[in-house]
py3Dmol code that shows the C-alpha trace and the ligand (Angstrom):
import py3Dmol

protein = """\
ATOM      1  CA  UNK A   1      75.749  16.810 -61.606  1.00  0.00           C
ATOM      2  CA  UNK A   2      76.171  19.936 -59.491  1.00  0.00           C
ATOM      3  CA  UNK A   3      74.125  20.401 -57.043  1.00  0.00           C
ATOM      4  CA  UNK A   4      71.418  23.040 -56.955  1.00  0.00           C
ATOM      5  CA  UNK A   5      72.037  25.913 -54.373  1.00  0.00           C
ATOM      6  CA  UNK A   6      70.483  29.435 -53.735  1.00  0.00           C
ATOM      7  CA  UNK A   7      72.969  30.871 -56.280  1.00  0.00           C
ATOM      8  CA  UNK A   8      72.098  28.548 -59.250  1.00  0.00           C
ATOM      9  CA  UNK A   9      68.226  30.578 -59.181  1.00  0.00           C
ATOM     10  CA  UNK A  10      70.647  33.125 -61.267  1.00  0.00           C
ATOM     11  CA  UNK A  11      72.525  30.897 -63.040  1.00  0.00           C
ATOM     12  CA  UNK A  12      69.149  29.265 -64.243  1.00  0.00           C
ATOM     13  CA  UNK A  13      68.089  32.501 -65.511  1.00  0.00           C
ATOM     14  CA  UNK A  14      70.472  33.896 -67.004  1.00  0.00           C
ATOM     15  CA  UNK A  15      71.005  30.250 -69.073  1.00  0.00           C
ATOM     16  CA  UNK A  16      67.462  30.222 -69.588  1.00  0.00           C
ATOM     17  CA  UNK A  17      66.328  27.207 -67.820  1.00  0.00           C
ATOM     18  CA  UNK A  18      63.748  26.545 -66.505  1.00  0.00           C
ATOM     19  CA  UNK A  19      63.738  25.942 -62.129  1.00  0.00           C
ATOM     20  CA  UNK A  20      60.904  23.311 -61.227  1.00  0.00           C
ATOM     21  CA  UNK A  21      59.915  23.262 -57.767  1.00  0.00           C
ATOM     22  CA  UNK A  22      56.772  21.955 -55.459  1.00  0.00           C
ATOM     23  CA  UNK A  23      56.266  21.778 -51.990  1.00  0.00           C
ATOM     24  CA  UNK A  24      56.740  19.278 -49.223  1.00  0.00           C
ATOM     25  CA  UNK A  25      55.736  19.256 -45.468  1.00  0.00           C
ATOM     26  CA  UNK A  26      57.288  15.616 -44.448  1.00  0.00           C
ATOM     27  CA  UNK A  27      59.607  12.698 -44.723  1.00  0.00           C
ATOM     28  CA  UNK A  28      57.540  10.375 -47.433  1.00  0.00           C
ATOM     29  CA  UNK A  29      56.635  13.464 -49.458  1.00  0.00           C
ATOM     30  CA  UNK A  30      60.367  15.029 -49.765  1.00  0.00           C
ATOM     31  CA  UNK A  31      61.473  11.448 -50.131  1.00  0.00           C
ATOM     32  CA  UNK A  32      59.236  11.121 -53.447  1.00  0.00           C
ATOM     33  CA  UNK A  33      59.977  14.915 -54.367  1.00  0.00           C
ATOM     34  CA  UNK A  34      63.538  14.313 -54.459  1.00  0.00           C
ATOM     35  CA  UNK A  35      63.630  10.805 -56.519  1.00  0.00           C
ATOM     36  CA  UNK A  36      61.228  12.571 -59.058  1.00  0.00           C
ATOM     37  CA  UNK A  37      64.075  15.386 -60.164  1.00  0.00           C
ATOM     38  CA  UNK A  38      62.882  18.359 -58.999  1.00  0.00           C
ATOM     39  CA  UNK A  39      65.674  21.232 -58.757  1.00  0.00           C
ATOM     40  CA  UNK A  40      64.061  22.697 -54.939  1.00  0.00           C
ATOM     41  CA  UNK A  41      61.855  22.455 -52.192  1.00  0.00           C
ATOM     42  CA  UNK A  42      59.526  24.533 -50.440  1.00  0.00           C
ATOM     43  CA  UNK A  43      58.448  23.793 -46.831  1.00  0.00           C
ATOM     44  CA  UNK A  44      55.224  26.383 -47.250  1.00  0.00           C
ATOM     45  CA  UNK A  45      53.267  27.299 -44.913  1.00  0.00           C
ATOM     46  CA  UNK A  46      50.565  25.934 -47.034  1.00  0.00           C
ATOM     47  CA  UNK A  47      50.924  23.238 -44.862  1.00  0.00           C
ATOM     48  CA  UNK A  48      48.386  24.854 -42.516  1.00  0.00           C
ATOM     49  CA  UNK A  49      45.441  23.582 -45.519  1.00  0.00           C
ATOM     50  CA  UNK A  50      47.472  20.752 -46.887  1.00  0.00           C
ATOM     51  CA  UNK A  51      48.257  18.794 -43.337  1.00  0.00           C
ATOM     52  CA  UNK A  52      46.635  20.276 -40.674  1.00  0.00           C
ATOM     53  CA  UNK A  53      43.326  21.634 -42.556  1.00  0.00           C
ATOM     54  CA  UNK A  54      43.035  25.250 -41.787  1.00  0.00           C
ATOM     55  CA  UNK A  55      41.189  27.315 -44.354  1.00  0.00           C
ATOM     56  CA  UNK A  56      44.193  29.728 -44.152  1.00  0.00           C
ATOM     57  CA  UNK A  57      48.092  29.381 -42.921  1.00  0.00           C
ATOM     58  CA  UNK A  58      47.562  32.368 -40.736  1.00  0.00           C
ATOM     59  CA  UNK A  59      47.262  29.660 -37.590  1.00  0.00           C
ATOM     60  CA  UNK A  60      50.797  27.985 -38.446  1.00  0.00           C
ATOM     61  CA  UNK A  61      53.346  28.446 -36.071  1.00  0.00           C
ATOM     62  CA  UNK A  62      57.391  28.488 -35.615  1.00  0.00           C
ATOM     63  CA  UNK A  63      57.214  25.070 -34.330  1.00  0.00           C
ATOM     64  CA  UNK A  64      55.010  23.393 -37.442  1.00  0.00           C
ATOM     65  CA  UNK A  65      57.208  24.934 -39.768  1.00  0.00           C
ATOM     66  CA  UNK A  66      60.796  24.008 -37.743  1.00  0.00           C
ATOM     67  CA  UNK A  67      59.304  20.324 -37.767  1.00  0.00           C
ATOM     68  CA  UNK A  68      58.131  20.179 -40.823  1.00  0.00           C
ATOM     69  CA  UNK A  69      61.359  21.363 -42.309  1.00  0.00           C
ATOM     70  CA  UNK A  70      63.398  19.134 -40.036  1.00  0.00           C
ATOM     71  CA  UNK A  71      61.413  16.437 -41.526  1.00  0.00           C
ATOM     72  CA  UNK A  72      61.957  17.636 -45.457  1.00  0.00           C
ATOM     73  CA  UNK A  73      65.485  17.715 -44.997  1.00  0.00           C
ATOM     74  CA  UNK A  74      66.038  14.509 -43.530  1.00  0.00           C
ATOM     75  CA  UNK A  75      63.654  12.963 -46.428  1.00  0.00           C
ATOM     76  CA  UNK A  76      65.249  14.938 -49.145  1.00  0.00           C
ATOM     77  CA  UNK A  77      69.190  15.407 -47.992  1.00  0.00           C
ATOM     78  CA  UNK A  78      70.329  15.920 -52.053  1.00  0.00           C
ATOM     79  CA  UNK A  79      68.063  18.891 -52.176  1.00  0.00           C
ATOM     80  CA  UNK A  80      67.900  22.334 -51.984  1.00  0.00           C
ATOM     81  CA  UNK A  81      65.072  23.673 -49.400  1.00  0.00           C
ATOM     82  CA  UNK A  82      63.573  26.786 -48.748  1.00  0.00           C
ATOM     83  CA  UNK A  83      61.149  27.333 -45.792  1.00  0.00           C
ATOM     84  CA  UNK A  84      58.449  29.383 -44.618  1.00  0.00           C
ATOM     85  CA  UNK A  85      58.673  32.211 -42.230  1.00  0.00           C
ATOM     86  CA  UNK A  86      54.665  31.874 -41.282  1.00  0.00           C
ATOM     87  CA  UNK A  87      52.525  34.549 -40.489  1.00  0.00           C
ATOM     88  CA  UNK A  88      53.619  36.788 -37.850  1.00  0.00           C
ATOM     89  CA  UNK A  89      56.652  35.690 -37.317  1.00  0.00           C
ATOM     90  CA  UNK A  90      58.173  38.909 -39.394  1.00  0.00           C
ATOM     91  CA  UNK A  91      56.057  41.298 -39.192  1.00  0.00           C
ATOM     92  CA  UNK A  92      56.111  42.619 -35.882  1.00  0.00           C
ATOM     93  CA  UNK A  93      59.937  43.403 -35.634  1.00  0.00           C
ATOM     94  CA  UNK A  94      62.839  43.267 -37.361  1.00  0.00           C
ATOM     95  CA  UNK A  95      64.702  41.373 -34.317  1.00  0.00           C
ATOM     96  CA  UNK A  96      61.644  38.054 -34.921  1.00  0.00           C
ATOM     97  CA  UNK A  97      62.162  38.098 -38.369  1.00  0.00           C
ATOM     98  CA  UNK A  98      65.859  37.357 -38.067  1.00  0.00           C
ATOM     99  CA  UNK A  99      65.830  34.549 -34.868  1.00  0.00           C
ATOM    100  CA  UNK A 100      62.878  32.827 -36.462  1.00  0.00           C
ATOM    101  CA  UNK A 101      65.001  32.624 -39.921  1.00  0.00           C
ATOM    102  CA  UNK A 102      67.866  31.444 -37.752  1.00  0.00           C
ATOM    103  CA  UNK A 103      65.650  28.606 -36.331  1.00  0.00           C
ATOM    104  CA  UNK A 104      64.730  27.456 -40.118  1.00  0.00           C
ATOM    105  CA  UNK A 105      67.774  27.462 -41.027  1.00  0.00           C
ATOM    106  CA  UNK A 106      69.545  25.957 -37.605  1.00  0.00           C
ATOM    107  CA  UNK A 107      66.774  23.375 -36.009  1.00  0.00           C
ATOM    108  CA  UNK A 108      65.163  22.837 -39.957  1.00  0.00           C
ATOM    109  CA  UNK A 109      68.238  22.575 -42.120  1.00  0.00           C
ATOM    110  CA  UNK A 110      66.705  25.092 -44.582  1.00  0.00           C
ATOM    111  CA  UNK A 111      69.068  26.454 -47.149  1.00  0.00           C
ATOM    112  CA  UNK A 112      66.689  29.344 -47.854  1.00  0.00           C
ATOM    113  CA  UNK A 113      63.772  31.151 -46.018  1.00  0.00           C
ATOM    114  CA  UNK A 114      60.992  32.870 -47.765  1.00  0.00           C
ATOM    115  CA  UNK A 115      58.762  35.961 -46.886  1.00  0.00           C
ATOM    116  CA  UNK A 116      55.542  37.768 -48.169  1.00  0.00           C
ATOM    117  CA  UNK A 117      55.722  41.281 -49.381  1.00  0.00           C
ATOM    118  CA  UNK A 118      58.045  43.971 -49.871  1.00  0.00           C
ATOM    119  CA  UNK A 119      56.737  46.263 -47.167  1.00  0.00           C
ATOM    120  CA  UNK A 120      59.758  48.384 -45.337  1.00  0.00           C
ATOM    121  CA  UNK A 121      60.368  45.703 -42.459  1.00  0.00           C
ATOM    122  CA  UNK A 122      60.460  42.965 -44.980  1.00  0.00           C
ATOM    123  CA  UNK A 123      62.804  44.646 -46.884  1.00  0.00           C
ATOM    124  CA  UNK A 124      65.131  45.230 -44.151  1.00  0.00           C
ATOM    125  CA  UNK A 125      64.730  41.971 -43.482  1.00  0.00           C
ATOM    126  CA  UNK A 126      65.930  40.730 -46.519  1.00  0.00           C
ATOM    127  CA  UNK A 127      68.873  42.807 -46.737  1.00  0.00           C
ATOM    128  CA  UNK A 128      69.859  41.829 -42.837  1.00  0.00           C
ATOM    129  CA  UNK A 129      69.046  38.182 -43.902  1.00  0.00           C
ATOM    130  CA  UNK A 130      71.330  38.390 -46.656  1.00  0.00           C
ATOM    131  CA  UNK A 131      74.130  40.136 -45.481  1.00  0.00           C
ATOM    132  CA  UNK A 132      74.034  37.779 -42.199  1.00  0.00           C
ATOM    133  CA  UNK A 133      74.687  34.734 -45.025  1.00  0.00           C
ATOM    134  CA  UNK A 134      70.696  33.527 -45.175  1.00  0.00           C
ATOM    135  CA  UNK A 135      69.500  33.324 -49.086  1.00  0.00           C
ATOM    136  CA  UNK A 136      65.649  34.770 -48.833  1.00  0.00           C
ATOM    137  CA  UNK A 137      63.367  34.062 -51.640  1.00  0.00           C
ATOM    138  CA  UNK A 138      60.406  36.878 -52.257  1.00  0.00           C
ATOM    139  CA  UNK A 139      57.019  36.420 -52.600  1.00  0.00           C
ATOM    140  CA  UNK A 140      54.458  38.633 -54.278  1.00  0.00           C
ATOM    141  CA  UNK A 141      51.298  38.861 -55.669  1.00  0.00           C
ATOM    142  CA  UNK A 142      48.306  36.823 -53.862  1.00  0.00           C
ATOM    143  CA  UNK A 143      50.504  36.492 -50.620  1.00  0.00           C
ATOM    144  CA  UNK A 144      48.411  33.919 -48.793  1.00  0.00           C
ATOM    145  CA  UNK A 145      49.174  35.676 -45.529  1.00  0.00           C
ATOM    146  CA  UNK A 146      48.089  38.619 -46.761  1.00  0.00           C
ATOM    147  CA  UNK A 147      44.053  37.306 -47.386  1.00  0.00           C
ATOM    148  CA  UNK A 148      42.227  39.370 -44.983  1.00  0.00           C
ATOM    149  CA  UNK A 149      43.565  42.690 -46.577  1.00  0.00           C
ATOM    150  CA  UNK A 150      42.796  41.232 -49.804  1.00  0.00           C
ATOM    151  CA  UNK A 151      38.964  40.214 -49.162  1.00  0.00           C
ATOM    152  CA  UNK A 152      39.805  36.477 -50.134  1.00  0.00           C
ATOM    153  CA  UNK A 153      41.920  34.220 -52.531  1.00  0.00           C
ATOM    154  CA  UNK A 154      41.463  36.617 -55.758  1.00  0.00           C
ATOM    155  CA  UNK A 155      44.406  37.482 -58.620  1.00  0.00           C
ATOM    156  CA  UNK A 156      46.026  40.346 -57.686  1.00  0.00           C
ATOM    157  CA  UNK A 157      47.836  42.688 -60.168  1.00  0.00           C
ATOM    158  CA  UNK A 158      44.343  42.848 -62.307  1.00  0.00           C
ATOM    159  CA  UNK A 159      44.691  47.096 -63.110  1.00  0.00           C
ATOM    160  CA  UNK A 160      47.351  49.184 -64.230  1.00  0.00           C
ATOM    161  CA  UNK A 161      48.106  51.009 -60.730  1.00  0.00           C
ATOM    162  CA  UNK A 162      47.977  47.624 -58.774  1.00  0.00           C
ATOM    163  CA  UNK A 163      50.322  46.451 -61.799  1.00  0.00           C
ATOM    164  CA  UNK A 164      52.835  49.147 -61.629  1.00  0.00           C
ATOM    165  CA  UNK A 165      52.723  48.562 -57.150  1.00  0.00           C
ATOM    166  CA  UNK A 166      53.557  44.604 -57.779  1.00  0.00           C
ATOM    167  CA  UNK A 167      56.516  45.860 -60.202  1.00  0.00           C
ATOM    168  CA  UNK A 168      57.815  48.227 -58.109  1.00  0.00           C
ATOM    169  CA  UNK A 169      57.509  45.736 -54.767  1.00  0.00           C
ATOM    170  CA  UNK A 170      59.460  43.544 -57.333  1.00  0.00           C
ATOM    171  CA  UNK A 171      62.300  45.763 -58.252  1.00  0.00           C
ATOM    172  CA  UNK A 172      62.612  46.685 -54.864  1.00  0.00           C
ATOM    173  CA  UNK A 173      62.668  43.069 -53.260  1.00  0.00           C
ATOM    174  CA  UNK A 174      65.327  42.081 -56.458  1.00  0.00           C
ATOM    175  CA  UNK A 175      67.694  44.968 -54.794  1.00  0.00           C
ATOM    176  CA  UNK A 176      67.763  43.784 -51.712  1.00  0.00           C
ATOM    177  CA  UNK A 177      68.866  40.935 -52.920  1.00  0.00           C
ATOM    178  CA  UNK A 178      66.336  37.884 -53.123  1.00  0.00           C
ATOM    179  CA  UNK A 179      67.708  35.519 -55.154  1.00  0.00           C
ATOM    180  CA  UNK A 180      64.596  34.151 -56.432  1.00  0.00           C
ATOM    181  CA  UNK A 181      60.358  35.364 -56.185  1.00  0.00           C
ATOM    182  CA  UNK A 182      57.350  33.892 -56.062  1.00  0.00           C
ATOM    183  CA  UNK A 183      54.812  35.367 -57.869  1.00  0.00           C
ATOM    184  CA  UNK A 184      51.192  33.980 -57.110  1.00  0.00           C
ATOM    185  CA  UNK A 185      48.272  34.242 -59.021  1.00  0.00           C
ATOM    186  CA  UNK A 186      48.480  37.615 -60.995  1.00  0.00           C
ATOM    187  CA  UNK A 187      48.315  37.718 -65.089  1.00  0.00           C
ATOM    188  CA  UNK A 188      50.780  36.461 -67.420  1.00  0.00           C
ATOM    189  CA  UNK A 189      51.172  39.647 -68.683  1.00  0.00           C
ATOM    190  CA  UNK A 190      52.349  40.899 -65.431  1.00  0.00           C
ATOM    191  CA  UNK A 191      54.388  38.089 -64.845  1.00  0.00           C
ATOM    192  CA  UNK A 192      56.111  38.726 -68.315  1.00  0.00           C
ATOM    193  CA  UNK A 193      57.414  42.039 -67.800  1.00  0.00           C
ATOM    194  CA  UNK A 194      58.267  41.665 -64.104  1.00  0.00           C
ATOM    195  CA  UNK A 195      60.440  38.732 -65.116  1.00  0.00           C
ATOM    196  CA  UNK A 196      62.059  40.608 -67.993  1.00  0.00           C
ATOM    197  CA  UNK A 197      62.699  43.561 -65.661  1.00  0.00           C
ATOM    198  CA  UNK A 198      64.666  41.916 -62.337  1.00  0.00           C
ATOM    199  CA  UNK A 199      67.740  39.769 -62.400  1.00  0.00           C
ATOM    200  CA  UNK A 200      66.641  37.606 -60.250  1.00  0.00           C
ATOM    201  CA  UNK A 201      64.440  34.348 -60.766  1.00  0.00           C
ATOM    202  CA  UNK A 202      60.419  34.548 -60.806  1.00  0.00           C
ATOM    203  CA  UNK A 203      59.003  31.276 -60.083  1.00  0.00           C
ATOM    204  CA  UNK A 204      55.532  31.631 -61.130  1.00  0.00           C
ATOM    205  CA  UNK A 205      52.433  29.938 -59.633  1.00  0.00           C
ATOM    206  CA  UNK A 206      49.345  30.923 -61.382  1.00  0.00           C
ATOM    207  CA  UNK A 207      51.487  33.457 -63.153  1.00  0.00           C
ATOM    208  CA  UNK A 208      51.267  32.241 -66.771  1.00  0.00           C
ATOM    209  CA  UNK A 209      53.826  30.051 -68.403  1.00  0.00           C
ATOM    210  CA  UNK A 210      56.561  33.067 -68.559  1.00  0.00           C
ATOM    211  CA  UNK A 211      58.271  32.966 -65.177  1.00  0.00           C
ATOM    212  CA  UNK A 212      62.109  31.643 -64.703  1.00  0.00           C
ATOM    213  CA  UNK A 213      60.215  28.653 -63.153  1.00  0.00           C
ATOM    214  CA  UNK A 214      57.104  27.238 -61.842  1.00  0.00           C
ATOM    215  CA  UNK A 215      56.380  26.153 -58.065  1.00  0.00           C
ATOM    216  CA  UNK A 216      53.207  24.485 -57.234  1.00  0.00           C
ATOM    217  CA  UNK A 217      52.151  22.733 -54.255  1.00  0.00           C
ATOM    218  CA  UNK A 218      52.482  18.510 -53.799  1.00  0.00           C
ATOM    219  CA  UNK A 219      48.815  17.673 -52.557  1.00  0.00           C
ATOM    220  CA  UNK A 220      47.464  19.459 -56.000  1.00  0.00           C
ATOM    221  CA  UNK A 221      49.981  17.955 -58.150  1.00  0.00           C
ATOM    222  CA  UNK A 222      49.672  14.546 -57.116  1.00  0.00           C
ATOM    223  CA  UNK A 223      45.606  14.760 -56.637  1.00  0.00           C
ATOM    224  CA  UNK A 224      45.706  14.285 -52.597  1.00  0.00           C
ATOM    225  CA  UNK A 225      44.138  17.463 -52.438  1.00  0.00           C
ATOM    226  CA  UNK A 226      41.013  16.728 -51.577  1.00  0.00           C
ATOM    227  CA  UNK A 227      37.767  18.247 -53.228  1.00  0.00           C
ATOM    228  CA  UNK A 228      39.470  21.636 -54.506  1.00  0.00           C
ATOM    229  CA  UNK A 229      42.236  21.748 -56.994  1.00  0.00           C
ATOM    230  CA  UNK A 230      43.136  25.818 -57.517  1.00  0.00           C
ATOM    231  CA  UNK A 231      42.611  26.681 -61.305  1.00  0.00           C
ATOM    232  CA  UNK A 232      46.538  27.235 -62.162  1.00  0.00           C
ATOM    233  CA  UNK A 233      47.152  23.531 -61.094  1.00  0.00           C
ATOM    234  CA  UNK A 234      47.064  20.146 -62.949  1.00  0.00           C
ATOM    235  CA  UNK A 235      46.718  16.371 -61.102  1.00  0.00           C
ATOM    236  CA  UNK A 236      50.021  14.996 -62.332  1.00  0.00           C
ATOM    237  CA  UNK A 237      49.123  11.955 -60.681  1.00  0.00           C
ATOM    238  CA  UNK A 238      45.872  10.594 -59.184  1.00  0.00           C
ATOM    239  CA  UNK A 239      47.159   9.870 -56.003  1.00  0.00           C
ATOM    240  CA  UNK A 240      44.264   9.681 -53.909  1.00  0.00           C
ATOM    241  CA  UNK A 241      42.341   6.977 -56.479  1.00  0.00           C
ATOM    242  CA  UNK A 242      45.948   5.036 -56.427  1.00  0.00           C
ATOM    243  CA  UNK A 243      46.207   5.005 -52.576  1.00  0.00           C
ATOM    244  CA  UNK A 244      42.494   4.483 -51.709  1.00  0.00           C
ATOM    245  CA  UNK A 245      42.287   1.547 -54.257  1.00  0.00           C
ATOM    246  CA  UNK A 246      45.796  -0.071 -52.249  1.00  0.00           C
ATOM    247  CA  UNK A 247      43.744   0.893 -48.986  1.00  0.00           C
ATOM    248  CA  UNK A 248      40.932  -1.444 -49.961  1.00  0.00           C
ATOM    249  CA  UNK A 249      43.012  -4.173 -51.223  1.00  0.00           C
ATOM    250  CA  UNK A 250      44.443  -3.974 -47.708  1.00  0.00           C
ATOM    251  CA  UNK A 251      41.046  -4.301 -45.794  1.00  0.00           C
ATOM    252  CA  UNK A 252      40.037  -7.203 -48.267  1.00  0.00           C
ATOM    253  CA  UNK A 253      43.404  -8.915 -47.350  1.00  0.00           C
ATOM    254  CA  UNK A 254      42.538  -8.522 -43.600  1.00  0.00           C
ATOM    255  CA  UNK A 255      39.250  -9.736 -43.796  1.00  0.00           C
ATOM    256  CA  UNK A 256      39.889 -12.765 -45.740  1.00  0.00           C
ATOM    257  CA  UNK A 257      42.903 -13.606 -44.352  1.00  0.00           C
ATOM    258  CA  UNK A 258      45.512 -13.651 -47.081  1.00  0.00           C
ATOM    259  CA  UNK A 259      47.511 -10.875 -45.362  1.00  0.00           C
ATOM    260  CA  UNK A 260      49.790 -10.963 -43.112  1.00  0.00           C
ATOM    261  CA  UNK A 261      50.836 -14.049 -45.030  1.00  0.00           C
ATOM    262  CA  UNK A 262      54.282 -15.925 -44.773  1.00  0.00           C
ATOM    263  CA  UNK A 263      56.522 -13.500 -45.856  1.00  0.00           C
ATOM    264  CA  UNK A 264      55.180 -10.811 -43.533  1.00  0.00           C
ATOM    265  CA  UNK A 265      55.318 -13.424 -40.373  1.00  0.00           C
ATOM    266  CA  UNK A 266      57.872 -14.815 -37.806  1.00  0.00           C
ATOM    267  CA  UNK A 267      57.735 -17.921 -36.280  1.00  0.00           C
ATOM    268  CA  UNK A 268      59.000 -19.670 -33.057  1.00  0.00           C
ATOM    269  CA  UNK A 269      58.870 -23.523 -31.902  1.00  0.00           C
ATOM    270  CA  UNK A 270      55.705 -24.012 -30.404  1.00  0.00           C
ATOM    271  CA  UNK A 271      57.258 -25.032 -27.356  1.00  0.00           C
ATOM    272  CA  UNK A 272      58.799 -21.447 -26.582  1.00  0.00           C
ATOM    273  CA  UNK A 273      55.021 -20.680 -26.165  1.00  0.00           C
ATOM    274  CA  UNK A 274      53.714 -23.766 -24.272  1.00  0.00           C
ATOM    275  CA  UNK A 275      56.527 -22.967 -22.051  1.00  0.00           C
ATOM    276  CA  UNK A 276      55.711 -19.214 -21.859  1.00  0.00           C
ATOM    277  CA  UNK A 277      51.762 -20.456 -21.433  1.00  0.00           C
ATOM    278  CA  UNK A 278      53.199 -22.682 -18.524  1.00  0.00           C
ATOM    279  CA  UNK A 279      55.039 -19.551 -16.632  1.00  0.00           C
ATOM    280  CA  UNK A 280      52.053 -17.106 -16.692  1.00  0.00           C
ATOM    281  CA  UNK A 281      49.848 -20.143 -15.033  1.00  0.00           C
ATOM    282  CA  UNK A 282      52.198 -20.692 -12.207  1.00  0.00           C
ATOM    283  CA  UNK A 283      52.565 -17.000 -11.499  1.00  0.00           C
ATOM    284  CA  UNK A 284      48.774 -16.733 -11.678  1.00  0.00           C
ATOM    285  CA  UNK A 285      48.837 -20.137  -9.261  1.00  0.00           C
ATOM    286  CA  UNK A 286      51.346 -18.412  -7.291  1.00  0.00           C
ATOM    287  CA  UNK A 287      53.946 -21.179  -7.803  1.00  0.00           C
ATOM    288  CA  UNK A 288      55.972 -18.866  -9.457  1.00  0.00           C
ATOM    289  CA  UNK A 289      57.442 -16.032  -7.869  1.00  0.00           C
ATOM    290  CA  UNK A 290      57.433 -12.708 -10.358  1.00  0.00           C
ATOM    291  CA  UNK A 291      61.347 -12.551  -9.969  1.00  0.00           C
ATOM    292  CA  UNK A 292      61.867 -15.676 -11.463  1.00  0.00           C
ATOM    293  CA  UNK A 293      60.459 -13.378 -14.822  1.00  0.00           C
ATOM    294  CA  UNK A 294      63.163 -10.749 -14.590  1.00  0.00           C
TER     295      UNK A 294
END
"""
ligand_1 = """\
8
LIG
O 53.126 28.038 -48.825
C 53.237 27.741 -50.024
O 53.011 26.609 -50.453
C 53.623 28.804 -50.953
C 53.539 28.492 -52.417
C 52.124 28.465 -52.825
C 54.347 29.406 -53.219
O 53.980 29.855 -50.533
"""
view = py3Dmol.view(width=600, height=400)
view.addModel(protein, "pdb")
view.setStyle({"model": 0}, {"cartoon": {"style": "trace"}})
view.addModel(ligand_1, "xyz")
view.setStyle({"model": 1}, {"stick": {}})
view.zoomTo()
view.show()
C-alpha cells in the first residue's frame, strides 16, 4: 500500500475518499494510532488540555510541541504527521513562523505543520512555507488559539457575513497552497459549500459529516478525556473504564500477593546472597576494606 503523504490530501479528494485522522501527543498513543489504520497524525496543540491540563493551548510552547512530535514520530514511523505551530509562535513575524516550522519539521520529524487563520502574516507564511518545501495544513473556523477574540469555545460561521469571511479566509488559504484545512466547529452547511468550493481537502471537526475527512482528538475518542467530551465527538472506546478496571486488578494483585508471580521474577542461588550478606557485615565490621568491592 502506498504510503500516505501531504500530496495524497488531493488525491483523496479528488477520488472521493474519505482522510481519517486523530491526534497524538506521545509514544504509546501514536503507537496505538498507527496499528488502528488511520491515514495521519496530528501533534495539536490540544495537548496543552489533553496532557498538561490547561483550560486553553495558549500556554504551550516550541519545546512541548518539538517533544511531543519527536515522540509521535518515533511511535508512529509508517505515518504521516502534521504538527502544531502553538500560539505565538507565528504571529509576531514572519521570520518565527518559518524557524519554528523548521524545528517541527527538523528536531520533530513532522511531515506537515499546521497554522490558525488566514490573516496576511499567515498567509505569507504559508506561501514561504510552501515554496521553502514545508506542506502547511490550514485551520479555520473555532481556531482554539483564537478564544479570547472569540469570547469562548462557541461555533463560528453562525450568520451570513461571518459565513461569507470563513469562505473567503478559505479560498484564500487554498491559494496559497495548503494542501489540506481544518475546519472546527462551524455548520454543516458551511462546511458543505466551502468544501465544494476549494481544491484542497477540508477535514472537518464539528463541521458536519460533509468534509474530505474528519479529525478528532485521541483522549475524546477513546474516552480518556476526563469529565467533558465536546458535542461533535463520540467515545469509540471506553478507555478510562478499561484502564482503571486493569489498575485495580493490579492493586488487588499487590496486596494479595499473586503479582509479581514466577513469570515476572528472577532468581539467584541463595548462596550469591548469603555471600553478598557476608561482605556488607565485614565492611560494616571493618574486616573488609571497601576496595575489595570495586
Ligand atoms: O490541536 C488540535 O488538536 C487541533 C484539532 C482539534 C484540529 O487543532
Amino acid at each position: 500500500m502506498q504510503r500516505f503523504a501531504a500530496t495524497t490530501f488531493a488525491q483523496y479528494k479528488a477520488q472521493g475518499k474519505r482522510i481519517v485522522m486523530c491526534t497524538a501527543y506521545d509514544v504509546a498513543q501514536a503507537r496505538i494510532v498507527q496499528a488502528s489504520g488511520i491515514d495521519a497524525i496530528l501533534v495539536g496543540d490540544s495537548l496543552g488540555n489533553t496532557m498538561l491540563g490547561y483550560g486553553t493551548t495558549l500556554p504551550v510552547t516550541m519545546d512541548d510541541m518539538v517533544r511531543a512530535t519527536a515522540a509521535v514520530t518515533k511511535g508512529a514511523p509508517d505515518t504521516f504527521i502534521v504538527a502544531d505551530l502553538p500560539f505565538m509562535s507565528y504571529q509576531a513575524s514572519y521570520t518565527d513562523g518559518m524557524y519554528n516550522a523548521g524545528r517541527l519539521m527538523k528536531e520533530g520529524g513532522a511531515g506537515a505543520v499546521k497554522l490558525e487563520g488566514a490573516f496576511p502574516l499567515a498567509l505569507d507564511l504559508v506561501e514561504g512555507l510552501t515554496l521553502a518545501g514545508v506542506p502547511v495544513v490550514g485551520h479555520l473556523g473555532l481556531t482554539p488559539q483564537s478564544v479570547n477574540a472569540f469570547g469562548g469555545f462557541k461555533t463560528q460561521g453562525k450568520d451570513a457575513l461571518a459565513a461569507a469571511n470563513l469562505i473567503i479566509d478559505a479560498e484564500a488559504l487554498a491559494a496559497v497552497g495548503v494542501v489540506a484545512l481544518v475546519l472546527e466547529c462551524i455548520p454543516a452547511e458551511l462546511a458543505r459549500a466551502i468544501t465544494a468550493r476549494i481544491d484542497c481537502a477540508t477535514i472537518g471537526i464539528g463541521a458536519g459529516p460533509d468534509c474530505d475527512g474528519e479529525i478528532q482528538v485521541f483522549h475524546d475518542l477513546c474516552g480518556v478525556g476526563g469529565d467533558f467530551t465536546p458535542r461533535h465527538a463520540r467515545h469509540f472506546a471506553e478507555g478510562a473504564e478499561v484502564l482503571t478496571a486493569g489498575l485495580s486488578d493490579y492493586v488487588a494483585a499487590v496486596r494479595e500477593k499473586t503479582y509479581p508471580a514466577e513469570e515476572q521474577t528472577t532468581h539467584v542461588d541463595s548462596q550469591v546472597v548469603a555471600d553478598a550478606q557476608a561482605h556488607v557485615e565485614a565492611l560494616l565490621d571493618g574486616s573488609l576494606s571497601p576496595d575489595a568491592l570495586v
